[in-house]
C-alpha positions in Angstrom: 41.1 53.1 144.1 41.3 55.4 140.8 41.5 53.4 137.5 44.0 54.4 135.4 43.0 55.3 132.1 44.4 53.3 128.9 47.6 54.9 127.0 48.6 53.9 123.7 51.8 55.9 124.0 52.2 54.7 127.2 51.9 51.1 126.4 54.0 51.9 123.1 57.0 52.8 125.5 56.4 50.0 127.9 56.5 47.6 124.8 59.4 49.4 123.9 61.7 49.1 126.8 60.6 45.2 126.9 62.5 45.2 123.7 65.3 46.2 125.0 68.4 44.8 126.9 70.4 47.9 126.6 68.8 49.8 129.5 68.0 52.9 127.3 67.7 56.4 128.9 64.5 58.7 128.4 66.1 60.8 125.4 66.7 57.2 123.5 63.0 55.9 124.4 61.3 59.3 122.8 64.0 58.7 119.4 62.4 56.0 119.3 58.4 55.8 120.4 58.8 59.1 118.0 58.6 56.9 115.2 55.3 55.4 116.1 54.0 58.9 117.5 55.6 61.9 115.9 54.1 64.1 117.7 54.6 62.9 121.0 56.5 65.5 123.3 59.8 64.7 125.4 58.0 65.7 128.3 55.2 63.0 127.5 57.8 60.4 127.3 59.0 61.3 130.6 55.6 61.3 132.3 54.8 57.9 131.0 57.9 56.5 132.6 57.6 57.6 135.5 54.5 56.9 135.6 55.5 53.2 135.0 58.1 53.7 137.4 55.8 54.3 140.5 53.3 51.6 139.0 55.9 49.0 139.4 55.7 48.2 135.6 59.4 49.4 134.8 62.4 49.9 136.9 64.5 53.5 137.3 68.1 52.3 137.0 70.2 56.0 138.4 73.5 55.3 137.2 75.3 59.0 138.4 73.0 62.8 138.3 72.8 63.6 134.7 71.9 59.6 133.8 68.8 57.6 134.3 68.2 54.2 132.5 64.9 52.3 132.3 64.6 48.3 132.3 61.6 46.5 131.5 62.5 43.3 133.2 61.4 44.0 137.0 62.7 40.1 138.4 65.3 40.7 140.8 68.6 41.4 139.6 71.7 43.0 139.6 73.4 45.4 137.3 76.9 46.5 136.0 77.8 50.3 135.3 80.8 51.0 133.0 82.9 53.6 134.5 84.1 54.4 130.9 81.1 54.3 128.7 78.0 54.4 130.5 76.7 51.1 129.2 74.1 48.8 132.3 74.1 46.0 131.8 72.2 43.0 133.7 74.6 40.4 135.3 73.7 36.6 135.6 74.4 35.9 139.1 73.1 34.6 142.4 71.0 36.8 144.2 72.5 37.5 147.7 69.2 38.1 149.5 71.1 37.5 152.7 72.3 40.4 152.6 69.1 42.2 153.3 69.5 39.7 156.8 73.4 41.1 157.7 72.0 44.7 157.1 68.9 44.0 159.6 71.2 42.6 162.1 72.0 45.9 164.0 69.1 47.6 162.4 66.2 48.7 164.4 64.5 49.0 161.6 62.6 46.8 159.0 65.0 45.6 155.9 62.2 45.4 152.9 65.0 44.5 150.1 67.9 46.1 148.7 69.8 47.0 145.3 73.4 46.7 144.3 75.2 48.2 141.4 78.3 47.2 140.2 80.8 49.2 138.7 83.9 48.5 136.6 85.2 48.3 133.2 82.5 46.5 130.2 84.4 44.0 128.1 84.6 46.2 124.9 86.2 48.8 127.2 88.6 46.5 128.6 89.6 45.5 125.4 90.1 49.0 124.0 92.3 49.9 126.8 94.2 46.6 126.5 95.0 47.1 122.5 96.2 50.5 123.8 98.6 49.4 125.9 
């Protein structure tokens, strides 16, 4: 197995997005690890991510085809898409491993896990369509 050689940059964005609740996309993590590295490239952000990503160290969060988030905290759980603003946030629920059983009932298949994205309205969109009504 190859070692993988240390990154400051790398571990700069990982510290980064364990920061962070907000779920921030690639463009929002280089604004910021720029500050610490100024001359680190957008393309260099994006690398180290994914990087992360296939390492198991962060999670890809693909909330429609012109949107990915990034999450830090890789415990099982849930999220919640605003249709309106974009916002992902993580919801405090019950995992509902059995599903991954219901799927594998007429499966011939192996069932290794699933994910599960909810989708509505956020609160501070709710309330700024309710004031406008």
């Amino acid at each position: 197995m190859k070692s993988v050689k240390f990154s400051r940059q790398r571990e700069c964005i990982k510290n980064y997005l364990m920061s962070r609740k907000d779920h921030p996309t690639a463009d929002m993590v280089y604004e910021a690890v720029r500050q610490e590295y100024p001359n680190i490239s957008l393309g260099t952000v994006y690398r180290n991510l994914n990087f992360l990503v296939e390492h198991g160290d962060i999670i890809k969060i693909r909330c429609d085809e012109s949107c990915d988030r990034f999450d830090a905290n890789i415990s099982k759980h849930y999220h919640f898409i605003c249709r309106n603003c974009g916002r992902v946030i993580d919801l405090e629920m019950i995992p509902v491993d059995h599903i991954d059983v219901l799927a594998g009932e007429h499966f011939s298949g192996v069932i290794e896990g699933h994910q599960a994205f909810f989708y509505g309205l956020c609160e501070v969109c709710k309330n700024s369509q309710t004031e406008k009504s």
